[in-house]
C-alpha positions in Angstrom: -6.7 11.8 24.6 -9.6 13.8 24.7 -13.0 12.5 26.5 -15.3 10.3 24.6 -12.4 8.9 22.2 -10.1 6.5 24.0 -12.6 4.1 23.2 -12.0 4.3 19.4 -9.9 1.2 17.8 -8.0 1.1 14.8 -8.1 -2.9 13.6 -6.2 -4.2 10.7 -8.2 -6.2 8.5 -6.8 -8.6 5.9 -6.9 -7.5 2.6 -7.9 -10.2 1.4 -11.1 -10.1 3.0 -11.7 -6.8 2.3 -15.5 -6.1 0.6 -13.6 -3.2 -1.9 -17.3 -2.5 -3.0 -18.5 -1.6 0.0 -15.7 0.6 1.1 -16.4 2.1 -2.6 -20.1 3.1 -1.4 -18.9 5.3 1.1 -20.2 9.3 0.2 -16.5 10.7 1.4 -14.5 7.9 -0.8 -11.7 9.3 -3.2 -10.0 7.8 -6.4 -6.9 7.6 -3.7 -8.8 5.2 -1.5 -9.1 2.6 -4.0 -7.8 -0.6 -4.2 -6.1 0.0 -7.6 -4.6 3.6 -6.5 -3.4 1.8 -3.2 -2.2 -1.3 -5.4 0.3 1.8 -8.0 1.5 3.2 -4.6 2.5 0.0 -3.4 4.2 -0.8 -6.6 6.3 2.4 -7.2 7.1 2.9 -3.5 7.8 -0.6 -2.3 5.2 -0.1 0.3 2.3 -2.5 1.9 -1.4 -1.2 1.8 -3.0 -0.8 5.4 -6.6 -1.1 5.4 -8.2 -0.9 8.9 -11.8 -0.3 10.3 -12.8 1.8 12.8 -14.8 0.7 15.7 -16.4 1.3 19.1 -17.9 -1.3 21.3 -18.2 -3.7 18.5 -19.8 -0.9 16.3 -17.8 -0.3 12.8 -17.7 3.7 12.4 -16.0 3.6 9.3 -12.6 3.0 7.8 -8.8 4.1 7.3 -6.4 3.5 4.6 -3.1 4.0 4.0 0.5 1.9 3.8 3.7 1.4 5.7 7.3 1.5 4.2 10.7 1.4 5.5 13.3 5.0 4.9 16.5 4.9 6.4 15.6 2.0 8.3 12.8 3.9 9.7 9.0 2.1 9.5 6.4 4.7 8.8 2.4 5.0 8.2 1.8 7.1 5.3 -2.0 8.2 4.4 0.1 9.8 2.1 3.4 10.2 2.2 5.8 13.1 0.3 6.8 11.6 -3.0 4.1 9.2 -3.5 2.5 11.9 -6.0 -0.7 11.2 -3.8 -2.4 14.2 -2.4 -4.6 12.9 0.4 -5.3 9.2 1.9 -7.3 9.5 5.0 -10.5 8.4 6.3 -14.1 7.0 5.4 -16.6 7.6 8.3 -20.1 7.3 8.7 -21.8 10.5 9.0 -21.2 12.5 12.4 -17.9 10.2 13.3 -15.3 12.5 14.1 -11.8 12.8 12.4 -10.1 13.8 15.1 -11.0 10.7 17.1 -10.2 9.1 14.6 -6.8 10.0 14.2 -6.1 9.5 17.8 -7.3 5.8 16.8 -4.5 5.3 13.9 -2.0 6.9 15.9 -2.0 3.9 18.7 -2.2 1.7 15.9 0.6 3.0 14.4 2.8 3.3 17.2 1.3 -0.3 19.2 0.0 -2.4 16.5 2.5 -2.0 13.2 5.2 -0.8 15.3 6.0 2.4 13.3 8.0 5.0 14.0 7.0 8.0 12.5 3.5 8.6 10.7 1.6 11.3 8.1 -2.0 11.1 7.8 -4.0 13.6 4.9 -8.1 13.9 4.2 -9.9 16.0 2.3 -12.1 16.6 5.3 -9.7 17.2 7.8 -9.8 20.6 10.0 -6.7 22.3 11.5 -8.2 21.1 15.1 -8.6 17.5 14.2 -4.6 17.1 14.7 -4.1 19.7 16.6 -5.6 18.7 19.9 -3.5 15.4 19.5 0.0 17.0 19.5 0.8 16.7 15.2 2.4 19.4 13.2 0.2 20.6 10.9 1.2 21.8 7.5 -0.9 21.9 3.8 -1.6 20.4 0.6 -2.2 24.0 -1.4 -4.1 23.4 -4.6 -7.1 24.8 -6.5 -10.4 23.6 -7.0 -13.3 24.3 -9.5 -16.8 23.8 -8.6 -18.2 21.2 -11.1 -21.9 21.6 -10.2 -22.1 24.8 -12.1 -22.9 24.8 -15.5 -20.4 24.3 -18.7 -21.4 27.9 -19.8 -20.9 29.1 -16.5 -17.1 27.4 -16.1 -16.6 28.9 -19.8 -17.0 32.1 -18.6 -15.6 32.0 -15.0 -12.2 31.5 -16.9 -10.4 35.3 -18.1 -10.8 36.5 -21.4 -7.4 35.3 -22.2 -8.1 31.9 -21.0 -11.0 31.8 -23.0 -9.5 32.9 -26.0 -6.6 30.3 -25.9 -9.4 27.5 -26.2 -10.7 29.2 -28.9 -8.0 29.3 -30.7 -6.4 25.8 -30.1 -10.1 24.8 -31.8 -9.5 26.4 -34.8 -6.0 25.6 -35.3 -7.0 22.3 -35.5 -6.0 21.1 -32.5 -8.0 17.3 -31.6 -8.3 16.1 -28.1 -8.4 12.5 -27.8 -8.8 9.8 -25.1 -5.9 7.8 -24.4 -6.3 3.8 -24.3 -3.1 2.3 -25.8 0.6 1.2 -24.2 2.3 3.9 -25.4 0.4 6.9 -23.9 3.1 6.5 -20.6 6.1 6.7 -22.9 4.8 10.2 -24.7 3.3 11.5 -21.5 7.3 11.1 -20.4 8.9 12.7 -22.7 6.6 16.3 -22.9 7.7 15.6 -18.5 11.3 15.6 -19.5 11.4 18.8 -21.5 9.3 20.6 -19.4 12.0 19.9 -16.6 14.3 20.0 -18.7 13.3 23.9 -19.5 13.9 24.7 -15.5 17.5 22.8 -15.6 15.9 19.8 -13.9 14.5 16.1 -14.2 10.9 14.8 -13.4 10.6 14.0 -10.2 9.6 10.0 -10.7 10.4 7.3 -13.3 8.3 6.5 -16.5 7.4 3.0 -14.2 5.4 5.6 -12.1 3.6 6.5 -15.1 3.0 2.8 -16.7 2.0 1.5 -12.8 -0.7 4.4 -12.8 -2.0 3.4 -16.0 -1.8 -0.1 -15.8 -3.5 -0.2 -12.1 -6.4 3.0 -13.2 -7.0 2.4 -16.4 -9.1 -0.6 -17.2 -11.5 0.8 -14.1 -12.2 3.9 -15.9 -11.0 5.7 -12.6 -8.6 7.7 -14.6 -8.8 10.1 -17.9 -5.9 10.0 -20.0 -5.9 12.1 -22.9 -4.1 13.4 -25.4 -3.7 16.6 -27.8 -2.6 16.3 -31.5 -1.7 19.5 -34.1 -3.2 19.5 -37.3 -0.9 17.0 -38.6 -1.9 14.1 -36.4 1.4 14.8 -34.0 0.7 14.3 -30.2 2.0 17.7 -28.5 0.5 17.4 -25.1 -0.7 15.3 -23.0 -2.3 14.9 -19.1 -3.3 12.5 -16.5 -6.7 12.9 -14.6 -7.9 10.6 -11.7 -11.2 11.1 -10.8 -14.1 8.6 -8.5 -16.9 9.8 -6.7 -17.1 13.4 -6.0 -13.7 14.5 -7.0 -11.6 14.7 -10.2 -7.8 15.4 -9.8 -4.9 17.0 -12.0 -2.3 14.4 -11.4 -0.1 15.7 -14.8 0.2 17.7 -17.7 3.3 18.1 -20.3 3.9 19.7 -23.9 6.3 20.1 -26.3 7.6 24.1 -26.1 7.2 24.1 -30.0 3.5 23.9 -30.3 2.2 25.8 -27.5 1.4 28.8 -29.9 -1.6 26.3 -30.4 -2.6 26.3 -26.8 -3.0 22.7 -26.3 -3.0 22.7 -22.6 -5.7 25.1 -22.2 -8.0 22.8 -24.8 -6.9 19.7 -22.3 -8.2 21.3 -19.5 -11.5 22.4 -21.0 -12.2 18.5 -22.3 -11.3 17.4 -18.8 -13.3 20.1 -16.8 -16.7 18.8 -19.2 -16.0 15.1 -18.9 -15.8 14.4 -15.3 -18.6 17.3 -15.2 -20.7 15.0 -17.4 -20.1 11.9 -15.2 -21.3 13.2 -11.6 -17.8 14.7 -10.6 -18.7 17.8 -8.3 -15.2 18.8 -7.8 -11.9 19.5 -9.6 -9.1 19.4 -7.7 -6.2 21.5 -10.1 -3.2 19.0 -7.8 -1.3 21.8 -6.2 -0.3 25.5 -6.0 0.9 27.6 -9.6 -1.0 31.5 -9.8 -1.2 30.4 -13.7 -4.2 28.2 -12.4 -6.2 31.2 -11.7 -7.4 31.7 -15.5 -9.3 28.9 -15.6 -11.5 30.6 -12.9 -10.7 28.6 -9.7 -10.6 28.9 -6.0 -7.7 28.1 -3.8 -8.2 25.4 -0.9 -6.0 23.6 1.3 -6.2 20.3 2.9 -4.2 20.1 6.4 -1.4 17.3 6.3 -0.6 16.1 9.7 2.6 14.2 10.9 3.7 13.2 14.1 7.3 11.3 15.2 7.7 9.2 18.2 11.0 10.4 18.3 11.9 14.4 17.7 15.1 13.4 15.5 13.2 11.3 13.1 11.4 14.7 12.2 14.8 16.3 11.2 15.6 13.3 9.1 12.7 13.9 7.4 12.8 17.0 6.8 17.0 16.6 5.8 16.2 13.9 3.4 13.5 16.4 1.4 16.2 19.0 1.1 19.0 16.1 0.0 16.5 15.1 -2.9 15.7 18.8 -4.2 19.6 18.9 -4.4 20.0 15.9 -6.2 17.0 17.2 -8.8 19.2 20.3 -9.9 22.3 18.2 -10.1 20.8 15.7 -12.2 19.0 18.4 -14.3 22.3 20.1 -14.8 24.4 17.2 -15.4 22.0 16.0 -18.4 21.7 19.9 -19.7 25.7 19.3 -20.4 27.0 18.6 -24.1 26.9 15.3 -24.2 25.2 14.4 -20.8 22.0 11.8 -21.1 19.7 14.0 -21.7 21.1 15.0 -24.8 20.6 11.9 -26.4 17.0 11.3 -25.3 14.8 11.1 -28.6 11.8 13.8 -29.3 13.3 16.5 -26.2 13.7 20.2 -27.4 15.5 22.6 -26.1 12.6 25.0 -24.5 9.2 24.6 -22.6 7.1 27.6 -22.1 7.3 28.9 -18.3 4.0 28.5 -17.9 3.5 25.0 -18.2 6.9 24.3 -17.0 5.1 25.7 -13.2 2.5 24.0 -13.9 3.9 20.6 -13.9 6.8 21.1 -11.3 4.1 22.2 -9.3 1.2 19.7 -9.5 4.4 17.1 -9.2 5.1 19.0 -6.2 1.3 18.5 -4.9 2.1 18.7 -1.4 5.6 20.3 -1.6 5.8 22.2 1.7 5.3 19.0 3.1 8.1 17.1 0.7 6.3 16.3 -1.8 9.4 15.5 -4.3 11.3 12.3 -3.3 
């Protein structure tokens, strides 16, 4: 370890005990921080939430979250972890604490004090260094992000003329954006997911439980925009999930029905969401993961390093084997229910197309971090 951070511990605290509000105060806190977003992930991966504060000499620096869950018998740390549909975990320091000594500090945690065997840490304020200097392979969460300080005339018109135009028109078709309260958002949400897959002879890439965890744990804080778009005729056609606290919104998901895009729903969803975590103090938008398409809307591409470290070398290749053995399993499983008279035949309110565009769109922001394995 580098001078000046041996000295840095990593100390579970119960979570019981745990002062959520305060942690909530902190200026670099994220949606994915929370106790409700660590509460889903715990739910849908059969994981336990870490919570730990950072200290030197008695003084707290700040704090680390995260959780631990068991593959192929292996225990690892995950602040996230590929397949959690979680971009980034991380830190929150007080201002002028360093990341990188930080790290150091939940890697002996992780390998003395919870007895893991392989750990993968991602913040939004990491730098490539931060891990380096510590021995982790560094790789990327790709996405886009859109400024959210700059005026709503000024994100109007950043988008192309195209873009633009697609909003436009989705208005006067008659096309109503509405936010989504009710129990049986998760269940339409799902099936616009399954025919966009469905389109690229494959199947979503979690369960409708993910979906109905992430509402029931975000919703009643407000933490989450769920909305929906409806034709003319009252139909829902579209639909998306947005997480947003503090300074950052995120793109979590987005499906339609093939059928109605010639009413560009998707692009009207995105302009609704863009202004309403605009009006509420968001400063970022974070457009969850790579996909050119994303481009129209005016957006600049960022990347967030993902660190990940093994005490042993072959528990890296069984990582990495166990990413490739799932992609596999998405293609058979798409093919298998394409077939006359496979499941996915039967499944009520599927067509037989998506448009290509919004097909990438959604592979890809389910994919958030999928150079790091994202899909599991």
């Amino acid at each position: 370890m580098a001078k000046g951070i041996v000295n840095m511990k990593c100390i579970p605290i119960d979570l019981k005990q745990i002062d959520w509000q305060a942690l909530d105060g902190f200026a670099d806190r994220t949606v994915f921080q929370t106790r409700e977003w660590l509460a889903f992930v715990a739910e849908t991966q059969n994981a336990t939430p870490v919570v730990a504060e950072l200290r030197r000499a008695g003084k707290l620096l700040g704090y680390f979250s995260g959780l631990t869950v068991t593959r192929f018998g292996v225990k690892i740390l995950g602040s996230s972890f590929p397949g959690w549909t979680t971009p980034y975990i991380g830190f929150n320091l007080l201002p002028g604490v360093s990341r990188a000594a930080a790290l150091a500090a939940v890697e002996e945690m992780a390998w003395n004090t919870l007895k893991c065997l392989h750990m993968e840490i991602s913040d939004p304020c990491f730098k490539t260094e931060d891990g380096d200097e510590h021995g982790f392979t560094c790789q990327f969460y790709t996405s886009y992000r859109t400024d959210l300080t700059k005026s709503e005339e000024e994100l109007f018109n950043n988008m192309d003329s195209a873009c633009r135009r697609c909003v436009r028109k989705a208005e006067k078709s008659g096309v109503v954006i509405e936010e989504a309260h009710d129990a049986d958002f998760a269940g339409e949400y799902y099936e616009q997911l399954k025919d966009v897959f469905a389109k690229q002879g494959l199947v979503p890439t979690y369960d409708l439980h993910r979906v109905r965890a992430l509402v029931k744990h975000l919703e009643p804080t407000g933490r989450v925009l769920l909305v929906r778009a409806r034709d003319p005729q009252g139909r829902c056609i579209a639909s998306g999930i947005f997480p947003g606290f503090n300074k950052i919104a995120e793109f979590w998901g987005n499906a339609s029905f093939q059928a109605n895009q010639i009413l560009r729903p998707n692009e009207a969803i995105q302009w609704y969401v863009l202004r309403y975590w605009k009006r509420r103090g968001i400063e970022v938008y974070d457009w969850g993961g790579e996909g050119t398409y994303k481009e129209k809307y005016g957006c600049q591409i960022h990347q967030v390093p993902w660190f990940t470290k093994s005490r042993f070398d072959f528990i890296s290749t069984l990582r990495d084997g166990a990413k490739e053995m799932f992609a596999t399993k998405q293609r058979v499983l798409g093919w298998f229910r394409a077939k006359p008279g496979g499941r996915g035949a039967a499944v009520p309110g599927m067509r037989d197309h998506a448009p290509n565009e919004k097909a990438k769109a959604v592979i890809t922001r389910q994919g958030t971090t999928e150079k790091v394995g994202e899909k599991e």
